[in-house]
C-alpha positions, 0 to 999 in steps of 0.5 A, spaced: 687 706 917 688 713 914 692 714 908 698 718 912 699 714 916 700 708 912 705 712 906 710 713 912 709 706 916 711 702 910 718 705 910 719 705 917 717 697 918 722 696 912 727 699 915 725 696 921 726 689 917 733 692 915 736 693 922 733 687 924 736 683 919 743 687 920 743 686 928 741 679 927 746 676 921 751 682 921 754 685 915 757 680 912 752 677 908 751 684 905 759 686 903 758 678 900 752 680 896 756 687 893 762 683 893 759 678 888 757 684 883 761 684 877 761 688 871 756 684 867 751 684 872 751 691 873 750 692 866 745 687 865 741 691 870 742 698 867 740 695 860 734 692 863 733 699 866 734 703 860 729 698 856 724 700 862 725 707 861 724 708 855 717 703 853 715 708 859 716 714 855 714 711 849 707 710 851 707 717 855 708 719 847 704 714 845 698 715 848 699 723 847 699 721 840 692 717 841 689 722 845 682 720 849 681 715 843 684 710 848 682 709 856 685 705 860 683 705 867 687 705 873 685 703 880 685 710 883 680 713 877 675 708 879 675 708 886 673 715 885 668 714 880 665 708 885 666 713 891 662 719 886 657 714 884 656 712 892 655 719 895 647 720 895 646 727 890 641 733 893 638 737 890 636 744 894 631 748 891 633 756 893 
C-alpha cells in the first residue's frame, strides 16, 4: 500500500466507523456524552492540554539550547538511514 493512499483512508474508514455508529445507535448517546460534560470536566482537559503544549514547546526550546549535543532518534530518520544504507552505491568512472 502507497503512502497516499493510506493518509486519506485512515479518515475515511473513521468516518465510516462514525456513521455506522451513529446509524446503528442514534444520536442519543452522543447528546448523553455531551450532556455529561460539566464545568470541571471541561477544565481539567484544558489544563491537561495546556500542561502538553507547553512541555512541548519546552523541549522544542530546550533542544535549541542543547543544539547537536543531543540526538534523539526518530522512526522516520531511521528508515531513511536503513533505506540509504540498503541502496547498492556505483561509482561511474567518466
Amino acid at each position: 500500500m502507497s503512502r497516499t493512499w493510506w493518509r486519506w483512508a485512515r479518515p475515511l474508514v473513521g468516518a465510516a466507523i462514525l456513521a455506522l455508529l451513529l446509524w446503528r445507535l442514534g444520536a442519543g448517546p452522543f447528546l448523553d456524552g455531551v450532556r455529561t460534560i460539566d464545568a470541571r470536566s471541561l477544565s481539567v482537559a484544558a489544563g491537561i492540554t495546556a500542561l502538553t503544549t507547553v512541555c512541548s514547546a519546552w523541549r522544542s526550546v530546550a533542544m535549541d539550547w542543547a543544539g547537536d549535543s543531543v540526538v534523539i532518534p526518530c522512526r522516520k530518520t531511521a528508515r531513511k538511514k536503513k533505506k540509504a544504507m540498503a541502496k547498492p552505491t556505483t561509482h561511474r568512472k567518466n
